[in-house]
C-alpha positions in Angstrom: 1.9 1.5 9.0 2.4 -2.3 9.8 1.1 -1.2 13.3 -1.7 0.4 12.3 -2.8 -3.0 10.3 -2.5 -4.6 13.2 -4.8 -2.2 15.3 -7.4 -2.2 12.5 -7.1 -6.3 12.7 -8.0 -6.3 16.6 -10.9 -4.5 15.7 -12.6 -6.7 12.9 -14.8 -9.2 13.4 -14.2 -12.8 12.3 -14.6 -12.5 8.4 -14.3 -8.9 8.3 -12.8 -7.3 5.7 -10.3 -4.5 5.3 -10.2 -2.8 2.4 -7.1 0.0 2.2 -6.3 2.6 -0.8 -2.6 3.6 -0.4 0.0 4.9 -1.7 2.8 3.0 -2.5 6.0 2.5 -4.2 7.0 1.7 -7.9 9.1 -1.0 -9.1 11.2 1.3 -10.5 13.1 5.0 -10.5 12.3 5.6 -13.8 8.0 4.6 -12.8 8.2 6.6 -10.1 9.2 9.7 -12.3 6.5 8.6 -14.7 4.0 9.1 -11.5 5.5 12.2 -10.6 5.3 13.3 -14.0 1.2 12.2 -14.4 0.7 14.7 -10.9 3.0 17.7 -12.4 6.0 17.4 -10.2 9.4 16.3 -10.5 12.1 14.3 -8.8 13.7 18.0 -7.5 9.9 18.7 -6.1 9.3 15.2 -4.7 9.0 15.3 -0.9 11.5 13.6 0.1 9.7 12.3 4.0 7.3 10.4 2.0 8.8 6.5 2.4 6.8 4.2 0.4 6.7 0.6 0.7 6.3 -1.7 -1.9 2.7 -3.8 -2.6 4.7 -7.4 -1.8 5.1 -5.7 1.5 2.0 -4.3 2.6 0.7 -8.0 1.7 3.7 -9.7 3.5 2.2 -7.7 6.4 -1.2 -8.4 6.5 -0.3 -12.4 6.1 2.0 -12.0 9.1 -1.1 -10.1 10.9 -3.0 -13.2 10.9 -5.7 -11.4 7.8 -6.8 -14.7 5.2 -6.8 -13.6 1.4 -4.6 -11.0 1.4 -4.2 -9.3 -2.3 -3.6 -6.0 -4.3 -6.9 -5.9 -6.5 -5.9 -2.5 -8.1 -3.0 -0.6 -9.3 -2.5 2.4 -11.2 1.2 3.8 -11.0 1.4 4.7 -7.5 -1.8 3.6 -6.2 -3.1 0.5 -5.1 -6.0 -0.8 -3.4 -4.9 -3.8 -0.7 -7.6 -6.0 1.1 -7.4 -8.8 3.3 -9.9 -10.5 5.6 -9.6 -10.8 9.4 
């Protein structure tokens, strides 16, 4: 995923701005079982090949990428919105 931020940044313009709804992980065991709970599934039905990264790191990442302003503006349980400008 890091590498795919790093495409998309090659391919703004200067001032651009990426804007990116993801999904991504809780803080905590017991949140993420609240979020599996909101959808109607449980920790037994969870897929367990979906690897979510926490919000500090998708930001840590686009700061490394070279985007300015990098910042969750939304979060609800397991969904954030992450946007940075190239």
């Amino acid at each position: 995923q890091r590498a795919l931020y790093g495409e998309i940044r090659d391919r703004l313009v200067p001032g651009g701005r990426f804007v990116n709804v993801e999904h991504v992980a809780s803080r905590t065991p017991a949140l993420h079982e609240e979020f599996l709970c909101a959808i109607g599934k449980t920790l037994e039905t969870d897929d367990p090949s979906n690897k979510l990264v926490a919000v500090p790191h998708h930001l840590e990442w686009l700061d490394d990428l070279g985007f300015r302003d990098a910042e969750c503006v939304w979060k609800w349980r397991e969904l954030a919105i992450i946007t940075g400008v190239a």
